[in-house]
PDB file as gemmi writes it, atoms N, CA and C in Angstrom:
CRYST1    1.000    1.000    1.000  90.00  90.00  90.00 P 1                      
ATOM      1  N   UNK A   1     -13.471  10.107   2.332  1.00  0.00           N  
ATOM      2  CA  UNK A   1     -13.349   9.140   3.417  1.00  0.00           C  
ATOM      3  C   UNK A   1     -14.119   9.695   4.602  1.00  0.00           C  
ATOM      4  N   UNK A   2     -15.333   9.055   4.700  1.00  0.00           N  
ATOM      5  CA  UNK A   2     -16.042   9.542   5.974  1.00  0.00           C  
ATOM      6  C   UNK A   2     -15.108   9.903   7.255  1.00  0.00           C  
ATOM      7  N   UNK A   3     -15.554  10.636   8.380  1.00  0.00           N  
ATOM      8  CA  UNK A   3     -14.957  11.064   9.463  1.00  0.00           C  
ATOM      9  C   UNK A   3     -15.114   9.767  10.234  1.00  0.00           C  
ATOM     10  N   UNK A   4     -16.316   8.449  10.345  1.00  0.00           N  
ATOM     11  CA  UNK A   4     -16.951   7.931  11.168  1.00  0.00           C  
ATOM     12  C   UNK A   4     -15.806   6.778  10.998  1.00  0.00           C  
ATOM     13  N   UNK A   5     -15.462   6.134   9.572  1.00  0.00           N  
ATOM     14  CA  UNK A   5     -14.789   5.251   8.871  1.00  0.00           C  
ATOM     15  C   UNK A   5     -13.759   5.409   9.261  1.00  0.00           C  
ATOM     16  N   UNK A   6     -13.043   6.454   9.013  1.00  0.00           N  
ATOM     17  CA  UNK A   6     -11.496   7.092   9.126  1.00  0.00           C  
ATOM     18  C   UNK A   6     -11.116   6.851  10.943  1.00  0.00           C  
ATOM     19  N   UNK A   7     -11.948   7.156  11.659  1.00  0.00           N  
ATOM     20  CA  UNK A   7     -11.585   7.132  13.642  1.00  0.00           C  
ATOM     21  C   UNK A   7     -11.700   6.067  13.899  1.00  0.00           C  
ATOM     22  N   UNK A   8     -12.276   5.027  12.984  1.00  0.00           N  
ATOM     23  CA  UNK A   8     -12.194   3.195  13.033  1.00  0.00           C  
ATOM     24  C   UNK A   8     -11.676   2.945  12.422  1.00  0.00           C  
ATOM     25  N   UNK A   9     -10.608   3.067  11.375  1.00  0.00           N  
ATOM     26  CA  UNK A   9      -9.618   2.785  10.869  1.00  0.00           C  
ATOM     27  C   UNK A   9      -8.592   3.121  11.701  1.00  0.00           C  
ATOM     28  N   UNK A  10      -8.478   4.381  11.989  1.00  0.00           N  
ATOM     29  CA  UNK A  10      -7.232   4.750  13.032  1.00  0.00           C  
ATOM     30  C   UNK A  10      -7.115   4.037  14.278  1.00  0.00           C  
ATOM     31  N   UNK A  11      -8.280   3.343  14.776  1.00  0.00           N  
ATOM     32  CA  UNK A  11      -8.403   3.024  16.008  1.00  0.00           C  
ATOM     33  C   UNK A  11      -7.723   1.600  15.946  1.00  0.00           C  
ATOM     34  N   UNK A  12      -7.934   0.948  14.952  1.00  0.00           N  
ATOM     35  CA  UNK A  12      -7.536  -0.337  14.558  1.00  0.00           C  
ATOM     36  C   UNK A  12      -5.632  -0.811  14.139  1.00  0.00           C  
ATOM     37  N   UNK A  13      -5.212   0.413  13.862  1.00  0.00           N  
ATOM     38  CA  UNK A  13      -3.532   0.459  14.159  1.00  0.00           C  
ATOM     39  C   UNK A  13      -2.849   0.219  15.303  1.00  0.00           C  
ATOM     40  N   UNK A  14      -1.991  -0.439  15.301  1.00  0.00           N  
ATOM     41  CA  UNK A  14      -0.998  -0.523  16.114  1.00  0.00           C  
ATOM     42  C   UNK A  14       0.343  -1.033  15.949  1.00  0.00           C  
ATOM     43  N   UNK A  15       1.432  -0.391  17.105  1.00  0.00           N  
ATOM     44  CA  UNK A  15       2.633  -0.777  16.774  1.00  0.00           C  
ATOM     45  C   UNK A  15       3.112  -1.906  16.062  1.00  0.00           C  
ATOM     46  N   UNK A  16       2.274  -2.724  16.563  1.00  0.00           N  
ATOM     47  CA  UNK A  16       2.515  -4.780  16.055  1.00  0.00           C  
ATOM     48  C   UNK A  16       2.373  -4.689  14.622  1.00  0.00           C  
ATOM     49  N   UNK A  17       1.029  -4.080  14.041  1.00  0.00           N  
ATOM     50  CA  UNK A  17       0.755  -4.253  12.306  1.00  0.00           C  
ATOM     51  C   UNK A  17       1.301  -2.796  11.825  1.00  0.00           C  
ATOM     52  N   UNK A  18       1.899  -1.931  12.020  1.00  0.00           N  
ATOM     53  CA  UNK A  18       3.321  -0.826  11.660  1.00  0.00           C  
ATOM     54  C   UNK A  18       4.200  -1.971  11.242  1.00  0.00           C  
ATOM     55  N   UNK A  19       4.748  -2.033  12.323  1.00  0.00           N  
ATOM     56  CA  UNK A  19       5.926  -3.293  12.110  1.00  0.00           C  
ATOM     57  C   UNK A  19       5.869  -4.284  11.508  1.00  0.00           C  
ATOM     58  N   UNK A  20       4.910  -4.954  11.364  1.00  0.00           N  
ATOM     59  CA  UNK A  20       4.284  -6.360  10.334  1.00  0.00           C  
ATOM     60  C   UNK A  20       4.555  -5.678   8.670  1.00  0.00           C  
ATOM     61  N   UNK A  21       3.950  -4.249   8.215  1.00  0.00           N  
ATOM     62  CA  UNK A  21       3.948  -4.018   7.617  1.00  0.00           C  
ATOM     63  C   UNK A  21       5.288  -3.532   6.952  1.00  0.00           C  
ATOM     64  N   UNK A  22       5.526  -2.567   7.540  1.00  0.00           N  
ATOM     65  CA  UNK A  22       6.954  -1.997   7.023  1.00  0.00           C  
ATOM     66  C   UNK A  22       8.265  -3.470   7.435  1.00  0.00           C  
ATOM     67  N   UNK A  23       8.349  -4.362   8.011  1.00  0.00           N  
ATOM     68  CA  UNK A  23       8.916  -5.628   8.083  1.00  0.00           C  
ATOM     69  C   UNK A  23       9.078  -6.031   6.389  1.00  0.00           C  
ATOM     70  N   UNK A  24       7.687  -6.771   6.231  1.00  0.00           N  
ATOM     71  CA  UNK A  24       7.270  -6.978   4.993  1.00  0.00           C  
ATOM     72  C   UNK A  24       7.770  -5.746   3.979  1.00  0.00           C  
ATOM     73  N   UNK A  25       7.326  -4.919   3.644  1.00  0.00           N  
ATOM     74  CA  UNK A  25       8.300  -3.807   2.726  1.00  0.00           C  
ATOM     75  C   UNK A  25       9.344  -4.016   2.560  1.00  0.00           C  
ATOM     76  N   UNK A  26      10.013  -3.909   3.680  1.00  0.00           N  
ATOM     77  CA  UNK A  26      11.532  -4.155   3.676  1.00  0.00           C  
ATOM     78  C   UNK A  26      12.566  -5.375   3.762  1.00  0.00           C  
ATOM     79  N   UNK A  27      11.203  -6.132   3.339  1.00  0.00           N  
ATOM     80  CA  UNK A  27      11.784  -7.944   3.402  1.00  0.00           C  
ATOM     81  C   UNK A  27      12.714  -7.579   1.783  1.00  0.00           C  
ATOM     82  N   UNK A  28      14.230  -8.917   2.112  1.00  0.00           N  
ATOM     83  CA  UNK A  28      14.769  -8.806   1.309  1.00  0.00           C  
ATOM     84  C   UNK A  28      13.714  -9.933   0.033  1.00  0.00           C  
ATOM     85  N   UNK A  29      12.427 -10.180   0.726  1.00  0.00           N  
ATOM     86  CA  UNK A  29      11.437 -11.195  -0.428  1.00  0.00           C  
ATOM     87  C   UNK A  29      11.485 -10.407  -1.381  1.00  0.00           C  
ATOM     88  N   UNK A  30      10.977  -8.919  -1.526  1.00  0.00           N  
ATOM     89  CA  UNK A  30      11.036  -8.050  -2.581  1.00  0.00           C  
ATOM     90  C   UNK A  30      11.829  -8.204  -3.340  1.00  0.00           C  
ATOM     91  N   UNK A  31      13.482  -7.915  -3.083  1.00  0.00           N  
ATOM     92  CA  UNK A  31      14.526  -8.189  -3.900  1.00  0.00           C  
ATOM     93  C   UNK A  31      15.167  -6.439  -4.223  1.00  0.00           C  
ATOM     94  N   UNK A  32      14.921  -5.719  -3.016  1.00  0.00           N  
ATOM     95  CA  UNK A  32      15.229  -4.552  -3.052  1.00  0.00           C  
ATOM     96  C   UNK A  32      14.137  -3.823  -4.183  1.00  0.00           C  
ATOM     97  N   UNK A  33      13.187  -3.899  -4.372  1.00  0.00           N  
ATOM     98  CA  UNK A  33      12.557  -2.976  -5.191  1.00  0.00           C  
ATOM     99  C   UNK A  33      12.404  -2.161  -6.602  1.00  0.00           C  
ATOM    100  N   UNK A  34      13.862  -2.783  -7.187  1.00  0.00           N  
ATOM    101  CA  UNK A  34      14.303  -1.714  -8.223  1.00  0.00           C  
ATOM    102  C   UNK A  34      13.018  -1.617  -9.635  1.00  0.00           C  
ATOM    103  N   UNK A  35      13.574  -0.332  -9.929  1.00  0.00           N  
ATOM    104  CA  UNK A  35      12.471  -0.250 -10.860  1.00  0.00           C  
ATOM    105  C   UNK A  35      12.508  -0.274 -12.160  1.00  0.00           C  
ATOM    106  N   UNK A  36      11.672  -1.137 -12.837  1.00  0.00           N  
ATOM    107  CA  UNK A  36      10.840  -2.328 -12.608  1.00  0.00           C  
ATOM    108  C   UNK A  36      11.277  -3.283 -12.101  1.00  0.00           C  
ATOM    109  N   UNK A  37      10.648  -3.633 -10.985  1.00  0.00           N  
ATOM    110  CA  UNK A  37      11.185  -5.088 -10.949  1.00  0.00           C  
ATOM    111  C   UNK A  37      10.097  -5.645  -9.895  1.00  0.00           C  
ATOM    112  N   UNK A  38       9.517  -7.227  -9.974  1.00  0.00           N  
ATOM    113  CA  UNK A  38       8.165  -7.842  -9.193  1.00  0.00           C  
ATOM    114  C   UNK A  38       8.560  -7.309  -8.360  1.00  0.00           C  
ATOM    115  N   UNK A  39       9.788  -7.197  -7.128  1.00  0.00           N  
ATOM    116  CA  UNK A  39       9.564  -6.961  -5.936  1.00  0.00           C  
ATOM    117  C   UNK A  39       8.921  -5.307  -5.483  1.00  0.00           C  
ATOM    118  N   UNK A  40       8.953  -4.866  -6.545  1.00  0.00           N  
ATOM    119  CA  UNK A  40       8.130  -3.017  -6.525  1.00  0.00           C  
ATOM    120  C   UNK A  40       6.802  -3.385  -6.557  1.00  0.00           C  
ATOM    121  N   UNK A  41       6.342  -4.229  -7.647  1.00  0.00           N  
ATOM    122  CA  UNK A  41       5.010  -4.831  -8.205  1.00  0.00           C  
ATOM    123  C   UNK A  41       4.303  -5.237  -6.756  1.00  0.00           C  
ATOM    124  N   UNK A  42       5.064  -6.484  -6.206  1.00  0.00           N  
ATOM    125  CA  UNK A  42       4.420  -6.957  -4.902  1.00  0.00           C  
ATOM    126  C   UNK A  42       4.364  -5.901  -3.817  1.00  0.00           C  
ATOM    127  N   UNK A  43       5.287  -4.938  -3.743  1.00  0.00           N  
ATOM    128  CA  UNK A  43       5.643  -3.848  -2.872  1.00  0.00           C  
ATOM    129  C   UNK A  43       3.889  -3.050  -2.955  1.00  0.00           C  
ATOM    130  N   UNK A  44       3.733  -2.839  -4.401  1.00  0.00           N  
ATOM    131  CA  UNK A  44       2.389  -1.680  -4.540  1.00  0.00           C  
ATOM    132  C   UNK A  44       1.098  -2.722  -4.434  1.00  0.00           C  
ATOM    133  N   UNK A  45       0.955  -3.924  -4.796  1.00  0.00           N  
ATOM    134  CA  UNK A  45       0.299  -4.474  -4.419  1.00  0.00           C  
ATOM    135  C   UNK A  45       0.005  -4.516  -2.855  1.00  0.00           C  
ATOM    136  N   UNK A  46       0.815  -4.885  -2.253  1.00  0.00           N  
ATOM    137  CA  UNK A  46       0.379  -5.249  -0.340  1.00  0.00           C  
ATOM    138  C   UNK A  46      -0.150  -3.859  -0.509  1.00  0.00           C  
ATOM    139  N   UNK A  47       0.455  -2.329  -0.769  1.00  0.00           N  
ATOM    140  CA  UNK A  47      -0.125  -1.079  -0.672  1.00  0.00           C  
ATOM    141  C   UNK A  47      -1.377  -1.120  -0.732  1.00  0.00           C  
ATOM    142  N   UNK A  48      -1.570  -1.528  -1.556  1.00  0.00           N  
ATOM    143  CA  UNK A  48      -2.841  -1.471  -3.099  1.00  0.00           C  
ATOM    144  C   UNK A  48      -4.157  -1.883  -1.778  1.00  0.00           C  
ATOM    145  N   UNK A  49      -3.957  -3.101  -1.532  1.00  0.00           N  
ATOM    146  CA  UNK A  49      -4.556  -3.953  -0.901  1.00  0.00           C  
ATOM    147  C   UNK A  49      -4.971  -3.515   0.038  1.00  0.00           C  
ATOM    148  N   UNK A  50      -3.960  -3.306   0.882  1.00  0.00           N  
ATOM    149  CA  UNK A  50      -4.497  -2.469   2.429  1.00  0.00           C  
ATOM    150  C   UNK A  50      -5.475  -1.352   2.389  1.00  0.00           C  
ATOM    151  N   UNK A  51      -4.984  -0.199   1.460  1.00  0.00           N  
ATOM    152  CA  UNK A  51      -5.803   0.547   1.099  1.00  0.00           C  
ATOM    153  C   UNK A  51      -7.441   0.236   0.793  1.00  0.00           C  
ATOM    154  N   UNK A  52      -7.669  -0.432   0.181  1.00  0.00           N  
ATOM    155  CA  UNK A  52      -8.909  -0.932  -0.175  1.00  0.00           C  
ATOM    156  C   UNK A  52      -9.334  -1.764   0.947  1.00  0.00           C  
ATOM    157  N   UNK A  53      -8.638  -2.290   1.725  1.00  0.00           N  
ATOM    158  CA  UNK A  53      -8.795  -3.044   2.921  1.00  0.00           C  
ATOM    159  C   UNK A  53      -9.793  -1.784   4.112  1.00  0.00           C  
ATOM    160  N   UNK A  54      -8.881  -0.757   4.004  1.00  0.00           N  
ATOM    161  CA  UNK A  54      -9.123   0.380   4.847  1.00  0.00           C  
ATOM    162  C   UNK A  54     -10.246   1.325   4.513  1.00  0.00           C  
ATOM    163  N   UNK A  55     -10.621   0.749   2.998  1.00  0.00           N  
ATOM    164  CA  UNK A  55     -11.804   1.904   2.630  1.00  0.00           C  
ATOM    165  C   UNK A  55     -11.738   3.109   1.874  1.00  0.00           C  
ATOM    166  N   UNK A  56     -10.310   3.350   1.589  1.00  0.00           N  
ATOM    167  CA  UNK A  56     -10.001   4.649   0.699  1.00  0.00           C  
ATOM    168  C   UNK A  56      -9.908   4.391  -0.908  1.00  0.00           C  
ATOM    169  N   UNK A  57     -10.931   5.134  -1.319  1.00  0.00           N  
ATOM    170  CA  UNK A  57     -10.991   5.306  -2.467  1.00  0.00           C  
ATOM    171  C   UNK A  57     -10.308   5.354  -3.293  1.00  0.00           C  
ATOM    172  N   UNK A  58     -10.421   4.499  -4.356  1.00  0.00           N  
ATOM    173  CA  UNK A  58      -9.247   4.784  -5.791  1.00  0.00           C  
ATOM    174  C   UNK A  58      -9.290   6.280  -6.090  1.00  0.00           C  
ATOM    175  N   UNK A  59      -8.107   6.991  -6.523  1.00  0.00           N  
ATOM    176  CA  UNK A  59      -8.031   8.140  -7.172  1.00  0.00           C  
ATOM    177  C   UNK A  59      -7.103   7.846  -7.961  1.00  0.00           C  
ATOM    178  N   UNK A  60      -6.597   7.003  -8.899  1.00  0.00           N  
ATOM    179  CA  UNK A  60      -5.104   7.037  -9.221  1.00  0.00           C  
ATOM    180  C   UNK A  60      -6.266   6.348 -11.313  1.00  0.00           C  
ATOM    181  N   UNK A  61      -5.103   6.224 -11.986  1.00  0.00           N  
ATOM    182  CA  UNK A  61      -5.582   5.830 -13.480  1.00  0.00           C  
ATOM    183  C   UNK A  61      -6.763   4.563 -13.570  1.00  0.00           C  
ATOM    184  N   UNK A  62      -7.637   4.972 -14.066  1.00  0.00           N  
ATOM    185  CA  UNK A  62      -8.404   3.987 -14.525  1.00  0.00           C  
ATOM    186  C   UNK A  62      -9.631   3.485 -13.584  1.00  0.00           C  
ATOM    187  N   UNK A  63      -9.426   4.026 -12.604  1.00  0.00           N  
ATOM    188  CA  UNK A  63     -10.457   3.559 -11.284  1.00  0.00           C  
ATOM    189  C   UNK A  63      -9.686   2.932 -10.135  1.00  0.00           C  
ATOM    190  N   UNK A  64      -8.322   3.091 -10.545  1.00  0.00           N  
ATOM    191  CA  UNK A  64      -7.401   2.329  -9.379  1.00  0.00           C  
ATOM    192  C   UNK A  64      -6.595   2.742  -8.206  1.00  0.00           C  
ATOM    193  N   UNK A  65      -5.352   2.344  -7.576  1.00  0.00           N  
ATOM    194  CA  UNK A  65      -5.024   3.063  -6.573  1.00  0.00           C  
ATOM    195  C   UNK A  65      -3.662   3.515  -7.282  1.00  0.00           C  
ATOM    196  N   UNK A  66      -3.482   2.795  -8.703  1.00  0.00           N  
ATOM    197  CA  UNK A  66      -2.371   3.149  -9.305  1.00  0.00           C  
ATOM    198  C   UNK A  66      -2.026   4.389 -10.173  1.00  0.00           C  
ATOM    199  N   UNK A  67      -0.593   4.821 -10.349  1.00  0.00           N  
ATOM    200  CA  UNK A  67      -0.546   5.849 -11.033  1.00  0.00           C  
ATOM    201  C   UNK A  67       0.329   5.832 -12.036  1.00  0.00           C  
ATOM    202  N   UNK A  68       0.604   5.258 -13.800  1.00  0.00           N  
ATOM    203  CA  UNK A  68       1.405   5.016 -14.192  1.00  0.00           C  
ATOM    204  C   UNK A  68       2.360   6.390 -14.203  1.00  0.00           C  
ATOM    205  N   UNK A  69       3.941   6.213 -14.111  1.00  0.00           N  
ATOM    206  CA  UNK A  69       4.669   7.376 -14.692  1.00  0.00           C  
ATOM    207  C   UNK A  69       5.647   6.533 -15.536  1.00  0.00           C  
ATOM    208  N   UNK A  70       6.088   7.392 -16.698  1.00  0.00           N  
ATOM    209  CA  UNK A  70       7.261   7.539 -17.889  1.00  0.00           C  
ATOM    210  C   UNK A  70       8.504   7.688 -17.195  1.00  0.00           C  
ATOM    211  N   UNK A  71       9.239   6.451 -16.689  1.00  0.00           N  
ATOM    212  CA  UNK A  71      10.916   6.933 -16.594  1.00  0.00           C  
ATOM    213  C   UNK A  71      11.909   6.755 -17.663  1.00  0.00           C  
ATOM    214  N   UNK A  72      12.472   7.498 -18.027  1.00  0.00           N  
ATOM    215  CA  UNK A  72      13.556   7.890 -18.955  1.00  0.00           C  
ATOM    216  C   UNK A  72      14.960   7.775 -18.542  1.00  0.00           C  
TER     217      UNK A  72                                                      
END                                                                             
């Protein structure tokens, strides 16, 4: 993540879209999150999104921002 990219990304935060965001997270729309369940799915999606919104590179399986794990 360039240095030039990254101080215009940071610059572009603020309290209002913090709160927009983590709002949204913690909307009962999700359905509390449990795992598996869509409201985790939509949860990593908005993630997913922003991220790529912001310019940071996939590092996660397959070329993505995702990372599957095995729960038991």
């Amino acid at each position: 993540f360039p240095a030039a990219a990254q101080r215009a990304a940071v610059a572009t935060i603020t309290t209002e879209k913090l709160r927009n965001y983590l709002t949204f997270i913690a909307s009962d729309a999700l359905g509390g999150r449990d795992t598996p369940s869509p409201g985790l799915d939509a949860a990593a999606e908005f993630i997913a999104f922003h991220l790529r919104q912001w310019g940071y590179r996939p590092a996660g399986d397959g070329g993505t921002v995702f990372q599957k794990m095995v729960l038991q």
